[in-house]
C-alpha positions as CSV (number, residue, x, y, z in Angstrom):
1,X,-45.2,5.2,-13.5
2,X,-42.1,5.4,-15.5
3,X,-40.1,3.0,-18.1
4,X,-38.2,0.5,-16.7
5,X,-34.8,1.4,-17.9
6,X,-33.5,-1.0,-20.9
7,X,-30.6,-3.5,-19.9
8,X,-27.4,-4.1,-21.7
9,X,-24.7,-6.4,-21.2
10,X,-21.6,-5.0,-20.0
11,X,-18.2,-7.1,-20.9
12,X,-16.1,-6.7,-17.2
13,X,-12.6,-7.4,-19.7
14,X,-13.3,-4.8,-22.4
15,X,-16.2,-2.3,-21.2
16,X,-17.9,-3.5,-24.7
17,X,-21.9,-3.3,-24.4
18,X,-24.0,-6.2,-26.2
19,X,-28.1,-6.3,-26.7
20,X,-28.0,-9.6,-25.3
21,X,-26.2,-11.9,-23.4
22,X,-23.8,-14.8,-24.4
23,X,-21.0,-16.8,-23.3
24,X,-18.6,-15.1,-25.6
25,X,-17.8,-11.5,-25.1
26,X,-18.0,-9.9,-29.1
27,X,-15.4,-7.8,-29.1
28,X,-12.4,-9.3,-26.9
29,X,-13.3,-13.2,-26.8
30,X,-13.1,-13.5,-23.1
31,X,-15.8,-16.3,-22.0
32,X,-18.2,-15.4,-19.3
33,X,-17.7,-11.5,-18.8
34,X,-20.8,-10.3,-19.9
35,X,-22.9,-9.1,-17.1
36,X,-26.3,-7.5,-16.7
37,X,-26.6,-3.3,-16.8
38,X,-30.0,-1.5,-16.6
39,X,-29.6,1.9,-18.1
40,X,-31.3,4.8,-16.8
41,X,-34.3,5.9,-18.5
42,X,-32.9,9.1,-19.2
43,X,-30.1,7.6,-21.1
44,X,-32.5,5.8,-23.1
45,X,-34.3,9.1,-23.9
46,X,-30.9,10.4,-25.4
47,X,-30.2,7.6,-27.2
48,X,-33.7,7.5,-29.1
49,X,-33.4,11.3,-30.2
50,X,-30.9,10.5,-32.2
51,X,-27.7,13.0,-32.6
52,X,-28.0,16.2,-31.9
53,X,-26.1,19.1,-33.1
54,X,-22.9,20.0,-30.5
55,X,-23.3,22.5,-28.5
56,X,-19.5,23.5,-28.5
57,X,-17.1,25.2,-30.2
58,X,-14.6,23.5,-31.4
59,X,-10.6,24.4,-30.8
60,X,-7.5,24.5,-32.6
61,X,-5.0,22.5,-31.0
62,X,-2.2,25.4,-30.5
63,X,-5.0,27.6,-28.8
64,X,-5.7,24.7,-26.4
65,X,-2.3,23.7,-25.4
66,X,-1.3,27.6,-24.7
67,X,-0.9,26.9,-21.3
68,X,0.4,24.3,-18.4
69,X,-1.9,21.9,-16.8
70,X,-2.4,23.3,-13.4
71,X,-0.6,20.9,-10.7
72,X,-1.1,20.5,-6.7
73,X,1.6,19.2,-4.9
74,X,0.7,16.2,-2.4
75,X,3.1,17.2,0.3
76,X,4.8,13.8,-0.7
77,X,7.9,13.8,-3.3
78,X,7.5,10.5,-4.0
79,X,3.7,10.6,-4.6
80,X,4.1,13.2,-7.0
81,X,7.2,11.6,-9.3
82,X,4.2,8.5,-9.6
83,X,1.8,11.7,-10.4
84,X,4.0,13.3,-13.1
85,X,4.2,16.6,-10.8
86,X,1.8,16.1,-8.3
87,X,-2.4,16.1,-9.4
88,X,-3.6,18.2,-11.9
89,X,-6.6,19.9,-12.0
90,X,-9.8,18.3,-13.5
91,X,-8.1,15.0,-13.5
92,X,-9.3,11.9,-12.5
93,X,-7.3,8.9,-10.8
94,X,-8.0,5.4,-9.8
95,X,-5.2,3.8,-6.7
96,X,-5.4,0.2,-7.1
97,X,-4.3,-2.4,-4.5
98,X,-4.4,-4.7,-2.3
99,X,-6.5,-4.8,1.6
100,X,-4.1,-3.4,3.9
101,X,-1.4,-2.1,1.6
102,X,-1.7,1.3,2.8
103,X,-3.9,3.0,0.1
104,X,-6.5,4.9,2.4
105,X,-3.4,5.7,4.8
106,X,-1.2,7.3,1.8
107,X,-4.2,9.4,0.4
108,X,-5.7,10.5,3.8
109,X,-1.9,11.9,4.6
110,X,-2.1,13.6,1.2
111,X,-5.4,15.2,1.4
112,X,-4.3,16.5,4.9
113,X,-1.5,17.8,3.2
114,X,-3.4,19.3,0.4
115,X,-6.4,20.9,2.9
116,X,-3.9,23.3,4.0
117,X,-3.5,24.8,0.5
118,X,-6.5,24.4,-1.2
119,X,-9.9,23.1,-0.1
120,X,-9.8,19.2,0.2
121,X,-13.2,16.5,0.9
122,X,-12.1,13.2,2.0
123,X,-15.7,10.7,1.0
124,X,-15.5,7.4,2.6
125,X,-18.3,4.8,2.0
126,X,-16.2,2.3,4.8
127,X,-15.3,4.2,7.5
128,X,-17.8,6.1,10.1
129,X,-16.1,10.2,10.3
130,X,-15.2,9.2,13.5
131,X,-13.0,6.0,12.3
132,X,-11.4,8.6,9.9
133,X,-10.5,11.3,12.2
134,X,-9.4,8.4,14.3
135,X,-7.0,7.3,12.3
136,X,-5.6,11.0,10.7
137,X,-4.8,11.3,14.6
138,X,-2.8,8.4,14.7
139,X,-1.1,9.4,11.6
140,X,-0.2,12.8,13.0
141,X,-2.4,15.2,10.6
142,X,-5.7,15.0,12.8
143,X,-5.6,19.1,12.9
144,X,-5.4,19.2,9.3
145,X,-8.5,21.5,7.7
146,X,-9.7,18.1,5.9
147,X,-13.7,18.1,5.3
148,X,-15.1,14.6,5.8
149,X,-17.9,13.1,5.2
150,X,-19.3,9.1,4.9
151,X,-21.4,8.8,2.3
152,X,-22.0,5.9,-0.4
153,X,-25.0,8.0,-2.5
154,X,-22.7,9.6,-5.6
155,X,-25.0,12.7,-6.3
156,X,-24.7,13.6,-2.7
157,X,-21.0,13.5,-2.7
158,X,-20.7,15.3,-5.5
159,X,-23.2,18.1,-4.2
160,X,-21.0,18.5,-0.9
161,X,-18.2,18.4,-3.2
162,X,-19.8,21.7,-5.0
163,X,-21.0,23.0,-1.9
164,X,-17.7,23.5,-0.3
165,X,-15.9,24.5,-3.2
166,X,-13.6,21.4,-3.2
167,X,-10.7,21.4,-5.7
168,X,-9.6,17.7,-4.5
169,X,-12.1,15.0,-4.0
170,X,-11.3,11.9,-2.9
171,X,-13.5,9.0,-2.7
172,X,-12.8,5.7,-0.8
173,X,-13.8,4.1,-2.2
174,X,-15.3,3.6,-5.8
175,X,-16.7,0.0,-4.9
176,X,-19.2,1.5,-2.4
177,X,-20.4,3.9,-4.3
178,X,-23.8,4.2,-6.0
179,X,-26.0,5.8,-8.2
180,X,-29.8,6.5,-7.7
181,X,-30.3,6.0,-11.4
182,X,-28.9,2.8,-11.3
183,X,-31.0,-0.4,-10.2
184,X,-28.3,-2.2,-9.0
185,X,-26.1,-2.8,-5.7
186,X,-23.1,-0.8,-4.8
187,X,-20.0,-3.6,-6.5
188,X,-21.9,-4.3,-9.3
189,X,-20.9,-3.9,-12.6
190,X,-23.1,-1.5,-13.6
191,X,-22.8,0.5,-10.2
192,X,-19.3,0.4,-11.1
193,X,-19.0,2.2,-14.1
194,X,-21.8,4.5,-13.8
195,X,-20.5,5.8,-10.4
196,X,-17.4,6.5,-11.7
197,X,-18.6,8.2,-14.9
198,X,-20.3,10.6,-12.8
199,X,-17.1,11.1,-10.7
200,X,-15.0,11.7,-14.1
201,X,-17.3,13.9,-15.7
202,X,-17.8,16.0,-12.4
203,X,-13.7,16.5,-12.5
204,X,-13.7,17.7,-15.9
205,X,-16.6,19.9,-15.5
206,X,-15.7,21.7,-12.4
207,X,-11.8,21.1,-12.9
208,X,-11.9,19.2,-9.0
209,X,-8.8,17.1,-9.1
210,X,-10.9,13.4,-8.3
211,X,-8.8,10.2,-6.8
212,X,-10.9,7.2,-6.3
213,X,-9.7,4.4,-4.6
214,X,-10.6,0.7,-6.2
215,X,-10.2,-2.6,-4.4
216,X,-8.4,-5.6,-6.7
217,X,-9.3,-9.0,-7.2
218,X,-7.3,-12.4,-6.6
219,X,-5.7,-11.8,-9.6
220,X,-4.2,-8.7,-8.9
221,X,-6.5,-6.4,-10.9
222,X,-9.0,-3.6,-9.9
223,X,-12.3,-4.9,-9.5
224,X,-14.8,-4.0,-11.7
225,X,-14.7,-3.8,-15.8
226,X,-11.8,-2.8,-17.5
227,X,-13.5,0.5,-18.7
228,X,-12.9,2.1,-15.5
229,X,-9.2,2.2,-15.8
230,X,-9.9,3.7,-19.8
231,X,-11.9,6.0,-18.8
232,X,-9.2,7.8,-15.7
233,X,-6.4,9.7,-16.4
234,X,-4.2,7.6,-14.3
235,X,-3.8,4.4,-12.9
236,X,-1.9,3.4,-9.9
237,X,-1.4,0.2,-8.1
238,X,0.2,-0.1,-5.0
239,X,2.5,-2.8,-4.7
240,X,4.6,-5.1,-1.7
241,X,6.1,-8.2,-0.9
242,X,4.4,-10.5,2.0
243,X,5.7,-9.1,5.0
244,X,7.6,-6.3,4.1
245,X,7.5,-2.6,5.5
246,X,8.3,-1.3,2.1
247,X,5.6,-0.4,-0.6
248,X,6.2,0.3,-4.0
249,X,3.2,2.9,-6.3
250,X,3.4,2.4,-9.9
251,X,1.8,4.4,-12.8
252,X,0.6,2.0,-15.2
253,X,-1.2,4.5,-17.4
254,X,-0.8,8.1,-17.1
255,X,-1.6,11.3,-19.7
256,X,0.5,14.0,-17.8
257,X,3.8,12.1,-17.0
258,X,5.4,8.9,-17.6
259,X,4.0,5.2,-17.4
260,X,5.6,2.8,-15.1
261,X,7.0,5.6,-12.8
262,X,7.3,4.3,-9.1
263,X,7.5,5.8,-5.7
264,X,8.8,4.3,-2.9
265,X,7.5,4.1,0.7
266,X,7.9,2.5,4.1
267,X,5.5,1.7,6.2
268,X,5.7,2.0,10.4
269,X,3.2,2.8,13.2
270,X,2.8,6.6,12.3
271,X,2.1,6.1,8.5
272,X,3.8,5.9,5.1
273,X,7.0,7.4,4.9
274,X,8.9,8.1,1.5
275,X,12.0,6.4,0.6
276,X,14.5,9.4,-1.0
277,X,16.9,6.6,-1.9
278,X,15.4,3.2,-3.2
279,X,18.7,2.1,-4.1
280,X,19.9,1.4,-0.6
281,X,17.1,-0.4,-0.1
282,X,17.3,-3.1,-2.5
283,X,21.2,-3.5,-2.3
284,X,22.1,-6.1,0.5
285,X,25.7,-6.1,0.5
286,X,27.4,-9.3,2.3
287,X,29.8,-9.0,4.8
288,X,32.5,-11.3,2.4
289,X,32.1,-11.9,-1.4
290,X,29.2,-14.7,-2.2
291,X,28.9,-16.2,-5.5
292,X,26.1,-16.1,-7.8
293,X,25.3,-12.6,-6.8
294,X,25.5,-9.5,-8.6
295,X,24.4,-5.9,-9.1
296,X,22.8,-4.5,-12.2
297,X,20.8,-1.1,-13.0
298,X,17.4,-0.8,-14.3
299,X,15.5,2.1,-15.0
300,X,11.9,2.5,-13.4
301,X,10.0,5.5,-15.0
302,X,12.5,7.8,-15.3
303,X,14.8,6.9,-12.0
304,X,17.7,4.3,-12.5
305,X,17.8,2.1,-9.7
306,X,20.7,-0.5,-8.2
307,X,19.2,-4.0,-7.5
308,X,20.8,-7.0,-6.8
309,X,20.4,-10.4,-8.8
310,X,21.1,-13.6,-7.3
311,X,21.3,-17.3,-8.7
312,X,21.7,-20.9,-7.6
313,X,22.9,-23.1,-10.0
314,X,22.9,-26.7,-8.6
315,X,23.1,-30.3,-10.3
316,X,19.8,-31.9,-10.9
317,X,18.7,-34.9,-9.4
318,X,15.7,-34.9,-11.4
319,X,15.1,-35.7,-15.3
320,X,13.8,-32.5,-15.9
321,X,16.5,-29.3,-14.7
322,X,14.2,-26.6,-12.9
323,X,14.3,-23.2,-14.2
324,X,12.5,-20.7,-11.8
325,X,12.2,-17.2,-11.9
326,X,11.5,-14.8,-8.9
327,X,11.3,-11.1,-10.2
328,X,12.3,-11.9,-14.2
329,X,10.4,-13.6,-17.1
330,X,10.8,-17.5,-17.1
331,X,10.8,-17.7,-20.7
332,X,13.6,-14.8,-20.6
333,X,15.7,-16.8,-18.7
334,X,15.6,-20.1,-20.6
335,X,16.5,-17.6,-23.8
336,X,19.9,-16.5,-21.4
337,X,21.1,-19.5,-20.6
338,X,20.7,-21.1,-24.5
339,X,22.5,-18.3,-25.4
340,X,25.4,-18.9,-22.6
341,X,25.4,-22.5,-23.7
342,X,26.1,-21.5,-27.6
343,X,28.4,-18.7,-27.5
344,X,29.4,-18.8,-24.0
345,X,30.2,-22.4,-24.0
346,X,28.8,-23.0,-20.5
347,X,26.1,-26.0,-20.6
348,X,23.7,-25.9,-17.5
349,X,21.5,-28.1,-19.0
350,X,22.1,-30.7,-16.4
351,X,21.8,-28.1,-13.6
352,X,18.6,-26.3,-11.9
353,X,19.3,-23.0,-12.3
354,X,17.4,-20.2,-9.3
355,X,17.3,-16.7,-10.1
356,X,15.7,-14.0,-7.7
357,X,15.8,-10.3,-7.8
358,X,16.5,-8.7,-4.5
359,X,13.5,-6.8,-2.4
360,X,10.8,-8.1,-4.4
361,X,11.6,-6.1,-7.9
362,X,10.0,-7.1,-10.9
363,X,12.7,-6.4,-13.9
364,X,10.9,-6.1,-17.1
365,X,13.6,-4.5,-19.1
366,X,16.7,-5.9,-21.0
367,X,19.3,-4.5,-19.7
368,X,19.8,-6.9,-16.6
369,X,20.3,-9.3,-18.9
370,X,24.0,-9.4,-18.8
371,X,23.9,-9.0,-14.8
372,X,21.4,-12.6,-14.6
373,X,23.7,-14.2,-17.3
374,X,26.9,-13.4,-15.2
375,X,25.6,-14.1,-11.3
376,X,24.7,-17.8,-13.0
377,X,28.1,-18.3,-14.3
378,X,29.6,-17.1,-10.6
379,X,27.2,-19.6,-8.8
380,X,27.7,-22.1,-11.4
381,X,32.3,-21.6,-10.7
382,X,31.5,-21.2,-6.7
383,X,33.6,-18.0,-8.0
384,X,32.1,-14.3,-6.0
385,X,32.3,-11.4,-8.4
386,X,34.0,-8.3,-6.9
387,X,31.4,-6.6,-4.3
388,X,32.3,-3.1,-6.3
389,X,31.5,-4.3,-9.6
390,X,28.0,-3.6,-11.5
391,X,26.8,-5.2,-14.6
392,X,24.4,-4.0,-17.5
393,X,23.5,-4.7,-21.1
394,X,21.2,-6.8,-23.1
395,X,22.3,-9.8,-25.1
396,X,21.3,-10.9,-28.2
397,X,20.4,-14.9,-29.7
398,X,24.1,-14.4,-31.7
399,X,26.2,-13.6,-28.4
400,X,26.0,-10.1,-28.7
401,X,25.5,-7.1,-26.1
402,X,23.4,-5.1,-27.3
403,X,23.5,-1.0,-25.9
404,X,20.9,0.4,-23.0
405,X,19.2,3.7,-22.6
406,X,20.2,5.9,-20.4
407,X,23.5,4.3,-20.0
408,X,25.4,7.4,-18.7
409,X,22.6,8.1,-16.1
410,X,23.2,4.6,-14.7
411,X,27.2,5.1,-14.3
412,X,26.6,7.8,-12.5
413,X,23.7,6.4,-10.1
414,X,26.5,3.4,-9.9
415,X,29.4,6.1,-9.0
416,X,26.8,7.4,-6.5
417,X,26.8,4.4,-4.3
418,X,30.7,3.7,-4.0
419,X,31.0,1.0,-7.3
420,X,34.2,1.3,-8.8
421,X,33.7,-1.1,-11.9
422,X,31.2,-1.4,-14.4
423,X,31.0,-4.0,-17.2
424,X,28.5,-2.5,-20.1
425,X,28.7,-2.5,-23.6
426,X,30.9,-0.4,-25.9
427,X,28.2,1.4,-27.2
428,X,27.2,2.8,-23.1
429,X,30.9,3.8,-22.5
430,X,31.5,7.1,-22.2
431,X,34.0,9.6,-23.4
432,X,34.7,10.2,-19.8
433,X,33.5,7.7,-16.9
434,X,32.0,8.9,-13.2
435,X,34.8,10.2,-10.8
436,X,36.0,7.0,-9.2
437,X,34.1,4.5,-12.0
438,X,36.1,2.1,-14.4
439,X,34.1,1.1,-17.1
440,X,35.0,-1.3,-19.1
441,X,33.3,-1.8,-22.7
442,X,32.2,-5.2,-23.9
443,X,30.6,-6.1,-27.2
444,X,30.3,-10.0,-27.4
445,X,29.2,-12.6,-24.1
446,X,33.1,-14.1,-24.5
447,X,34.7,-10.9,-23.7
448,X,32.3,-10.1,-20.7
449,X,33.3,-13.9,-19.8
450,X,37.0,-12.8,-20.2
451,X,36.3,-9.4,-18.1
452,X,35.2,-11.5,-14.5
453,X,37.7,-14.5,-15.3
C-alpha cells in the first residue's frame, strides 16, 4: 500500500504553500485563501532526497537568444496583435472570461485555422465531439483537419497530444481538467494548479504551443490561485459590455509582445469577426453638435484609438454633489475638476458632475485628461465643441498640460478619421501637422479654456 501523499496549504491569492493552515495567508495577508493540497507521493520522494546535481548545461545568454521565437499565425489579425505575432512555439496561454463571451468560439475558429498549416488537437472536458463538430459547422470551419477529442484525464491528453504529433494544444478548459496523482476533484485548488503545471511543462518540453481556457469568478478574475496566471506566458481576458456584439481581448501579461495590447471583435450568428478599425466603432458622431461631448486619443498596446467622452454637469439637489465615473477612475476625476476649480476658475462644486466613456472603454492613461476636463466645461456652458475637434494631454495639480507619448501617431490616427483640429500640448506639436490637421499647442488649462471659448 503506498504513502498517502503529504498535504500543504495552497494560498488561491499568491500560489504561497504553508505546512499548515490558518486564517492569514503568510506571505500576501489575504484572510481565508489558504486551501487544502495533497501532493503526490512522488513529489514527496524528490523533496526528501534533497538537491541533486543539474542535469543541464548551462547557456550563455547571446548563444540562447541567436535566434527568433518561432510564431504561428491564427488566421486572425486581431488575435495575433493580442499574441505579439501570433503563438509561439512551446508557449503556454491562459484566455480568461466570462460564460458566453465567445472564448471557445474565438479559439475553435483559430485552431481550425491553424490545422490547415500545422497539426492542431482541440481537448474539451465540456463538450461531447459531437457538440464540437456541431458547432465548427455552424461557424463555417466544420471541414477543417482539426483532431478532437473530450477528455478531462490530463496524462491522456497529453499522450494524444504526443501521439499525433500536435504543435497546438488547446484545452477547454483547464477547470475540468485533472490529474491522476492528485486526490482531489477537477475545480479544486490543487487540481488547478497541478493540471496546469503538467500542461506548461509539456509545452516547453515538446515546444507544442498550449492555450488553456479558464473560467472567471464574480469578481472578474480566473478561477483558481493566482499562480496559474505566473506560471503562463500570457494572459488574456476577454472583455464586453452587457448586450453588446462587440468584444474586446486584452493581454494583461505577456513575455513575447506588449501588455495591455487589445483586439477587437464582433460577434454575429456565424462567429467572431475582427474589427480592422476600432476607431469607428467607438466614435458616435451626432447628427448636430451636443454639449458635454468630446473626442480624445488613447493608446491601447501599441494602437492609438479615437473614443468619445461625454459629461453631464447638472445642479445638485442633494447636500452631497455626485461624482460618477463610467470608464475613468473616480478618484481621477475628483483630482480634474479641483484642478478646473483652481486654475480654471470654474467651481462645480455645487454641481453633479457624469462622465462616461463611449462603447464601454476603460481609459487608464493620462492623456484623456484634457479631453474629460473640457467635455465638463461644454456641458457645464450648454456650449457643443466643434464635431471636428479632438482633445489630448494630461494635466497637472498646478494647471499645467503635461506632454503624451506617441503624440504624433495620434495626429495622424486623428487626420485619419476626417478631424481638422486638435488641441494638445506644445510639447506634442509637430514641426509639421497631418495633411488637413490644425494643431494647436497649449501649455497651461487657461489657454486650452481660451482655445474652445
Amino acid at each position: 500500500m503506498s504513502a498517502r501523499p503529504k498535504t500543504v496549504y495552497l494560498c488561491s491569492a499568491c500560489g504561497n504553500e504553508a505546512a499548515k493552515w490558518q486564517g492569514q495567508c503568510p506571505a500576501c495577508g489575504d484572510w481565508n485563501t489558504l486551501s487544502a493540497l495533497a501532493l503526490p507521493a512522488e513529489r514527496r520522494a524528490r523533496a526528501s532526497r534533497g538537491p541533486r546535481a543539474p542535469a543541464a548545461t548551462p547557456e550563455t545568454l547571446g548563444g540562447a537568444a541567436t535566434e527568433d521565437a518561432e510564431r504561428l499565425p491564427t488566421g486572425s489579425a486581431e488575435f495575433d496583435r493580442v499574441l505579439g505575432g501570433g503563438l509561439v512555439a512551446g508557449s503556454a496561454t491562459l484566455l480568461g472570461g466570462d460564460p458566453g463571451i465567445g472564448k471557445s468560439t474565438l479559439l475553435l475558429q483559430s485552431a481550425a485555422a491553424l490545422a490547415t498549416k500545422v497539426p492542431v488537437l482541440y481537448a474539451t472536458g465540456e463538450e461531447s465531439v459531437r457538440q464540437v463538430g456541431l458547432r465548427a459547422r455552424r461557424l463555417g470551419v466544420g471541414t477543417a483537419p482539426l483532431a478532437l477529442l473530450a477528455e478531462t484525464d490530463v496524462e491522456a491528453i497529453i499522450a494524444a497530444s504526443v501521439a499525433a504529433g500536435a504543435r497546438v494544444l488547446v484545452v477547454d478548459s483547464i477547470q475540468t481538467m485533472a490529474s491522476a496523482e492528485v486526490e482531489a476533484s477537477p475545480g479544486s485548488v490543487s487540481q488547478l494548479r497541478e493540471s496546469a503545471a503538467r500542461f506548461i511543462s509539456h509545452a516547453k518540453r515538446s515546444g507544442t504551443a498550449v492555450v488553456l481556457i479558464g473560467h472567471v469568478t464574480k469578481e472578474g478574475v480566473i478561477a483558481g490561485p493566482r499562480v496559474l496566471e505566473h506560471l503562463v506566458d500570457t494572459v488574456l481576458y476577454f472583455e464586453s459590455d452587457a448586450g453588446s456584439r462587440f468584444r474586446i481581448v486584452r493581454a494583461i501579461k505577456n513575455r513575447f509582445g506588449a501588455a495591455n495590447e487589445i483586439g477587437v471583435f464582433a460577434m454575429d450568428e456565424h462567429g467572431l469577426k475582427e474589427v480592422k478599425n476600432p476607431s469607428a466603432i467607438f466614435l458616435s458622431r451626432h447628427e448636430t453638435p451636443v454639449p458635454g461631448s468630446l473626442v480624445t486619443v488613447t493608446r491601447e498596446g501599441t494602437r492609438p484609438m479615437l473614443i468619445e467622452v461625454q459629461a453631464l454637469v447638472d445642479e445638485s439637489r442633494a447636500q452631497l454633489p455626485r461624482r460618477v465615473a463610467v470608464g475613468v477612475d473616480a478618484n481621477r476625476l475628483a483630482l480634474l475638476l479641483a484642478v478646473l476649480n483652481r486654475h480654471g476658475g470654474i467651481a462645480l462644486a455645487a454641481h453633479d458632475v457624469y462622465l462616461n466613456v463611449v462603447g464601454g472603454v476603460r481609459v487608464e492613461e493620462t492623456a484623456a485628461d484634457l479631453a474629460l476636463v473640457l467635455t465638463a466645461v461644454s456641458s457645464h456652458s450648454g456650449r457643443a465643441l466643434p464635431q471636428d475637434l479632438v482633445v489630448f494631454g494630461e494635466l497637472g495639480l498646478a494647471g499645467e498640460i503635461r506632454p503624451v507619448p506617441f503624440g504624433e501617431e495620434r495626429l495622424r490616427e486623428a487626420a485619419k478619421h476626417g478631424f481638422h483640429r486638435a488641441i494638445v500640448p506644445r510639447a506634442n506639436v509637430p514641426r509639421k501637422a497631418p495633411d488637413g490637421l490644425t494643431v494647436v499647442g497649449v501649455s497651461r488649462l487657461d489657454e486650452a479654456l481660451a482655445a474652445i471659448a
